[in-house]
N, C-alpha and C positions, 0 to 999 in steps of 0.2 A: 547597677548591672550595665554592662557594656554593650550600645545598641551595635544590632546586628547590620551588618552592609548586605545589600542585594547586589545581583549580577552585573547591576550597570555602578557600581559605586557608591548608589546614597543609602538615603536611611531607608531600613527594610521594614515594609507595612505589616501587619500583620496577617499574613499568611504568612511571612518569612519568620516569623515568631513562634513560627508553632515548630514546637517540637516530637521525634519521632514518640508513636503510640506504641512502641515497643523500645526495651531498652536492650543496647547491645548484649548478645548472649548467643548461645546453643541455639536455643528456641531462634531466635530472629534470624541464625544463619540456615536454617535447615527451610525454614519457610522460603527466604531466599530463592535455596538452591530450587525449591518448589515453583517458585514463578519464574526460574530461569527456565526449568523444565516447561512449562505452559508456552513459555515465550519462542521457546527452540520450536512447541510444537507447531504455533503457527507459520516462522521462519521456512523451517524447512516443506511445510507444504505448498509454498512458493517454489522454492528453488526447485523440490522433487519436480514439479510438477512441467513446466515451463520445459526440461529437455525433454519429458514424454509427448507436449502437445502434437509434434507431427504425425506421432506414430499416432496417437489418439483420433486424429482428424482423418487421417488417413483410415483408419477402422469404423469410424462413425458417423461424419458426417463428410462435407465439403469443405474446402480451404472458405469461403464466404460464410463457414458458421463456426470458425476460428474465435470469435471474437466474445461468441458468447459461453466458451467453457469459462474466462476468465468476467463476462458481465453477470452473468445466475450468482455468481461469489459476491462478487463487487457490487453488485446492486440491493442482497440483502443484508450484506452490511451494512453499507452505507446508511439504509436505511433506518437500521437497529441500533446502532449504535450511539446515537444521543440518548435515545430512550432508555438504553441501559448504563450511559452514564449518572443519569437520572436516577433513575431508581438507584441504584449504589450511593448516594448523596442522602437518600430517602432512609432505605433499609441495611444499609450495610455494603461491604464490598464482598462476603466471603459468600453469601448464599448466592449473588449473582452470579460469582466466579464460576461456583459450582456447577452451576446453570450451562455455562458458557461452552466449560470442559466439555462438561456431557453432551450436549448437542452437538458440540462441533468435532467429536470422535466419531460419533455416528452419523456424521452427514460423510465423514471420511469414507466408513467402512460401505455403506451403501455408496458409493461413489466408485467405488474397489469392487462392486458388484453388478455395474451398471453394464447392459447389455445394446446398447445405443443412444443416441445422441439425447434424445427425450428425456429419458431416468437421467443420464449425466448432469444434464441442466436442471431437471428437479433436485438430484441431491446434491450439488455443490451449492444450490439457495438454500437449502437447508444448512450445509456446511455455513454458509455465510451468515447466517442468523448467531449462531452460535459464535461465531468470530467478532460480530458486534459486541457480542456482552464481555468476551473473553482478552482481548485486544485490550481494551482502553481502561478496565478493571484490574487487570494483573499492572500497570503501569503506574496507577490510582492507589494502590497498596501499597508500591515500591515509594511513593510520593509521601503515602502514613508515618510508614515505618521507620525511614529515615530523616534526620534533620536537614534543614536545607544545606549546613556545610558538606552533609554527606551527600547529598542529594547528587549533587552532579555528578562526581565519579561513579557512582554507582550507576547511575542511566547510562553513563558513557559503557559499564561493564553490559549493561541491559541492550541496547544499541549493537554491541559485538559479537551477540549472541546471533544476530543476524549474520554476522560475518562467519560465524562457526559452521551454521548450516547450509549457509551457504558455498564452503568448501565440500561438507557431506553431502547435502542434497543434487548438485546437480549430477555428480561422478555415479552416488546411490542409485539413482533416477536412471543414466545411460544406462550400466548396467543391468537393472534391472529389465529393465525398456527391452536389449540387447540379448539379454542371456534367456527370460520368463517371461513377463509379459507385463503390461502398461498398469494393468488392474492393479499388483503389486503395490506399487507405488505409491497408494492410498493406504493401505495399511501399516506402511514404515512409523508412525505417528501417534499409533493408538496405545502402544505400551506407554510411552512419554506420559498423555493424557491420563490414563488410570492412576500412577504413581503421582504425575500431578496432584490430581484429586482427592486422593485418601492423604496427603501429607499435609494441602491445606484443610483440610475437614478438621485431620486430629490437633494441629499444631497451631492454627490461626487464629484469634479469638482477638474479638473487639465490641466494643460498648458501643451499643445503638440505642438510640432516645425512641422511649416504645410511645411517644403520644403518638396521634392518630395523624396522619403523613395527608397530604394535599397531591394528588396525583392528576396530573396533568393530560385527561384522556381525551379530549378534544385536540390539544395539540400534537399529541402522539397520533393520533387516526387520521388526524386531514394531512400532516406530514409524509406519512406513510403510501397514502393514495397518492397524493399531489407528487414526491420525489418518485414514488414508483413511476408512475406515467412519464415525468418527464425526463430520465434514463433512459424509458424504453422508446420515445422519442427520437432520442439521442443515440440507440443502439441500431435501430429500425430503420429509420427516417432515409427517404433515398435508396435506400438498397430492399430491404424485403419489403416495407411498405411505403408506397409512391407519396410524395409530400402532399399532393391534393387528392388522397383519397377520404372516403370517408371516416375509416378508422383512424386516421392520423390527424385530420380536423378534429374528432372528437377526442383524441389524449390530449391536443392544445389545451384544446377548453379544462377539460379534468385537471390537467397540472397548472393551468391558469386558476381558476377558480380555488381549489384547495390548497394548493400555495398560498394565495392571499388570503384564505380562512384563517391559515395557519400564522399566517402572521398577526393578524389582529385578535386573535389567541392570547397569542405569547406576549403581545402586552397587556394583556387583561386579568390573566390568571395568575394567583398568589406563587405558584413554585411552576414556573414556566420549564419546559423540559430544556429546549435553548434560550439561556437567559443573554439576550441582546446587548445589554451592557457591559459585556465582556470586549465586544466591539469597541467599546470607546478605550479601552487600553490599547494604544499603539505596537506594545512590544506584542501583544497576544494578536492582533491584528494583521500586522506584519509578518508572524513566526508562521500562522496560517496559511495567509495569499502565497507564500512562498513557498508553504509544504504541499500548501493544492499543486501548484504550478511544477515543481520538482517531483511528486507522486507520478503522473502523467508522462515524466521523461523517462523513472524506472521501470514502469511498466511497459515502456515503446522498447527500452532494451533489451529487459527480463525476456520480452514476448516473441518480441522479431528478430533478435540475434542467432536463437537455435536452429529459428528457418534459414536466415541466409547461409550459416554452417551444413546442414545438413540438405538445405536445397539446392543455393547454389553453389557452395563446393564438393557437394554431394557426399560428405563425409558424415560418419556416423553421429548417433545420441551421447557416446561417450564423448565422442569431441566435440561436440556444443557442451555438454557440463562442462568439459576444462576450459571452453573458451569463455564460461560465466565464472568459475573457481578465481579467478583475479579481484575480480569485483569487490569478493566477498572476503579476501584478504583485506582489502584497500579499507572496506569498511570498517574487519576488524580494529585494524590501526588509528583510521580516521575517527573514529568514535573514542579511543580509549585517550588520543591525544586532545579531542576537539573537548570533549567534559574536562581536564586538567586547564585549555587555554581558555574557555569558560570562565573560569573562579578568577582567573587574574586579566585577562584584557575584557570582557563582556560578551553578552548575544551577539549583538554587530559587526564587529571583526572574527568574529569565530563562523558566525553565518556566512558574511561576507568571502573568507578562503573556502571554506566548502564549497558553496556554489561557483567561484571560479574553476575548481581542479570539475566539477560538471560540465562546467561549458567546455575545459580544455579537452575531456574526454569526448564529448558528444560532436563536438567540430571533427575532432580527428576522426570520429567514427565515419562522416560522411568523405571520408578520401579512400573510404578501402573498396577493391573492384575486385573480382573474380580470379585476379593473383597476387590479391594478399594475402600473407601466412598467419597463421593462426598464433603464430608470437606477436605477430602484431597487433592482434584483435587483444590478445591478454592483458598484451601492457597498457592499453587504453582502458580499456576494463578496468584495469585497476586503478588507473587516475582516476574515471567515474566514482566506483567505489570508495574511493578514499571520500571524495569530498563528500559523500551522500550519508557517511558514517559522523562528518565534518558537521555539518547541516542538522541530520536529523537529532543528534543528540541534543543540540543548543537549544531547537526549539521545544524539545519535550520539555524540558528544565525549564526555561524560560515561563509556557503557558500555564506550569504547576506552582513556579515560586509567586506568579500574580497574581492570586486568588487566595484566599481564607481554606479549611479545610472542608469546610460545607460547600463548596461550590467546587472544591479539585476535580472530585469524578466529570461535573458537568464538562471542566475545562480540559481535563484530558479527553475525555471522549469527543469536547469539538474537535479537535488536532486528530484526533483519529477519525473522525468525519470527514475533513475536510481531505485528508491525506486517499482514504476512499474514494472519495466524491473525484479527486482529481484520475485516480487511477481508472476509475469508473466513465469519465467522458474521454480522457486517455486514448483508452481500448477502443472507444468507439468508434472516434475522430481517425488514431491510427489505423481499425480495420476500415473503415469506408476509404479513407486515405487510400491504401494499398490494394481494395479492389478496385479503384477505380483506374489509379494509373498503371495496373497488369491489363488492365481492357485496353485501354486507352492504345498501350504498346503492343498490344494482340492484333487491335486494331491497322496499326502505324506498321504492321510487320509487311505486311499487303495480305491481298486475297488467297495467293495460294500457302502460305503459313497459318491465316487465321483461320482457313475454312477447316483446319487441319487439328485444328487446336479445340481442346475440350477442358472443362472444368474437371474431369477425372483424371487427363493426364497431368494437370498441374498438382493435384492429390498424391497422384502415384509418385510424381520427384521428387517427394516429399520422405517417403521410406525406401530402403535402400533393395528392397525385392519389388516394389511396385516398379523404380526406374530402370531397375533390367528388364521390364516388358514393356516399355518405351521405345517405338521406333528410335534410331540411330540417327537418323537426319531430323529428331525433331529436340532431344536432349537439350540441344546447343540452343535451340533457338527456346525452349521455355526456361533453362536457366537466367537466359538474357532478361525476359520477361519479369521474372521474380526479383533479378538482381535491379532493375531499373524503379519497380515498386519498392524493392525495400530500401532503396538507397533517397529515394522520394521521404519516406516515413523517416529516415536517419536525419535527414535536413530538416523536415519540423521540429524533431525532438529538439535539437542543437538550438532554434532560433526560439523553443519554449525557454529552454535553460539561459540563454543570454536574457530575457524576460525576468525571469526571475530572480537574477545575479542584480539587475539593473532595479528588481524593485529591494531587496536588501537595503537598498541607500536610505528607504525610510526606516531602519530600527533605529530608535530611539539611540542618543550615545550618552555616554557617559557624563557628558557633561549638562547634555540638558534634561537629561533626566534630574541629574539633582538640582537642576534650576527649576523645573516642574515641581518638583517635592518641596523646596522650600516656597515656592510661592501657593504651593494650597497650605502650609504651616501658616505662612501670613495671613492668607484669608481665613 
């Protein structure tokens, strides 16, 4: 038999040996079309959502609790999502899936119901629970199903599906936002989901080993406290609650203390939920650091790009979706080209242009001021997007081809933890970022601007009825305001992405990976 080559060139271990649990057919393609459906639906509940936020904030809460419609998502993700890569490793991929759907339809539809800022935040943590199990299981399947020759194009077609919803979702969302109303916007999703779920129900079928399974609930519980706390550390910290208060001395402690529980856990326990040794592979090591580090840039764009459209050039919800619709071209393409240059130059060079066309995008982002045109925001956008489609695909491939198929869930769902986990301190670093330097310039305005200024009027500039009841002599000067904090946030993002460009140098190449392989032969 003719040994298989992996991504970087040598000889393929076995995970690369495994072949798909389903053989091409009807059957395999409709399942498919079913996890594209799943996949669109989380896609697009990003992109919907992202042109509605101002209107949303504007109706609910304050521009200083912007940060947590997207941390309640991001933080019970983050959290969930080992655990149900876990378990899918354990029991299967199909009943978790199932799990996943349904939860995270109806965190939608109550989110689409939500009457102020309170319920918001409770049901998008529920939306997000459901996204942990749904996320990294639909991806885990795609990894079954196909063999690893197929594997890559196929994630690169999985990867583009973001790009698809991303041309619907933001334009859906303005609209919507524009014509009805923000609540809408959460139920664009749920037909997707249903038709999901009854397709993988009838059509999915896979062989689980019925001994009795080793479940790892110690390190599931102290992970869960210990990441909770210190999220919300990280979301809180400085702005709602003071660094030396008491509350915030005692989440130290909790995310101290169960943190370290949880790691002397997970090497003690027979089926650890995060199995550490995954770390000592370089390429799965690397493909991480780099999706943490890159998660944190698209959600500094995704989040604060619609404000600057719509607050400081005071231009509608429809024109921030067309100003994000580039992105998600660039991804389509970047994804559909980056899995093809995958299979023949490796992870490394394939990572390596992704995160360059990021940094090119995110540099240029920080040159645009209060009269630049909205062609110009797109075509940067879309050099972002491209490389993000560039990026993201290689490293999905990469963390799934290094692993056996009893360890893929775990290993996909770390890449999607980690990819969370980035998005998740992201959010936080960027909203504290951007409150701090609109005070700062409130501040710097002098006395008789700042005594003038309110946290409501920077809410109301926010929608396009609240800044017509903006006095005239103050428009200008809180537009300034906004534009000088978001342009602050645009310069971190840009100097995260040079970060990350510059850690790529450590994937593994081609060459020494097969020097790595042949000297554990020898040994």
């Amino acid at each position: 038999m003719t040994e298989k080559k992996d991504i970087k060139g040598g000889s393929a271990p076995s995970a690369m040996q495994h072949e798909a649990t389903m053989q091409p057919g009807r059957k395999r393609q409709l399942v498919t079309l079913a996890l594209l459906l799943s996949t669109f639906l989380a896609a697009i509940e990003v992109t919907v959502v992202s042109t509605a936020i101002p209107k949303i904030v504007a109706d609910l809460g304050g521009l200083q609790l912007i940060s947590w419609i997207y941390a309640a998502y991001l933080l019970t993700t983050a959290v969930s999502t080992p655990f149900f890569g876990k378990l899918s490793d354990l029991f299967g991929r199909k009943n978790i899936f199932i799990f996943g759907s349904v939860l995270f339809v109806l965190g939608s539809m109550l989110c689409g119901l939500s009457q102020n800022m309170t319920q918001m935040v409770i049901f998008r943590a529920i939306q997000g629970i459901g996204a942990g199990a749904l996320t990294p299981v639909t991806m885990t399947i795609v990894g079954d199903i196909y063999n690893f020759e197929e594997r890559a194009k196929i994630q690169g077609l999985f990867s583009s599906i973001w790009g698809i919803a991303g041309l619907v979702g933001p334009l859906v969302g303005g609209i919507f936002v524009d014509s009805l109303s923000w609540h809408w916007i959460f139920y664009f999703n749920v037909p997707f989901g249903i038709i999901s779920v009854w397709m993988i129900a009838v059509l999915f079928h896979e062989k689980i080993d019925r001994k009795k399974k080793s479940i790892d609930y110690g390190g599931t519980f102290t992970f869960m406290i210990g990441m909770t706390a210190f999220l919300v550390i990280l979301i809180t910290g400085g702005s709602m609650v003071a660094w030396d208060s008491t509350l915030m001395i005692v989440l130290i402690a909790v995310s101290i203390l169960f943190l370290a529980l949880f790691f002397y856990i997970e090497l003690k326990v027979q089926e650890p939920m995060v199995p550490f040794h995954l770390f000592k592979n370089r390429s799965i090591s690397v493909a991480n650091g780099v999706s943490f580090l890159l998660s944190a840039v698209l959600i500094g764009l995704n989040s604060y790009l619609p404000l600057w459209v719509q607050g400081v050039l005071g231009q509608s919800a429809k024109s921030s979706g067309l100003a994000l619709t580039p992105m998600s071209i660039g991804w389509l393409l970047g994804s559909i080209v980056g899995g093809r240059l995958l299979i023949k130059s490796g992870g490394k060079i394939t990572a390596f242009i992704g995160t360059i066309a990021i940094v090119a995008g995110s540099i240029w982002l920080t040159f645009i001021s209060s009269d630049s045109s909205i062609m110009m925001i797109m075509v940067l956008m879309f050099i972002a997007g491209f490389g993000f489609g560039f990026s993201f695909t290689s490293f999905i491939v990469i963390v799934q081809s290094s692993v056996s198929w009893k360890e893929r869930g775990s290993s996909t769902a770390l890449n999607s933890f980690v990819r969370t986990l980035g998005q998740t301190i992201g959010i936080a670093v960027f909203g504290t970022y951007l409150n701090t330097h609109i005070a700062s310039a409130v501040k710097n305005a002098g006395a008789d601007i700042a005594s003038k200024v309110t946290s409501d009027d920077l809410n109301n500039l926010l929608s396009a009825e609240g800044a017509k009841e903006l006095p005239a002599d103050l428009i200008g000067p809180l537009r300034g305001f906004l534009e000088q904090g978001l342009q602050s946030v645009f310069m971190l993002a840009a100097g995260i992405a040079i970060v990350a460009c510059l850690y790529t140098i450590f994937m593994p190449s081609r060459r020494s990976e097969e020097s790595q392989k042949q000297n554990q032969a020898v040994s």
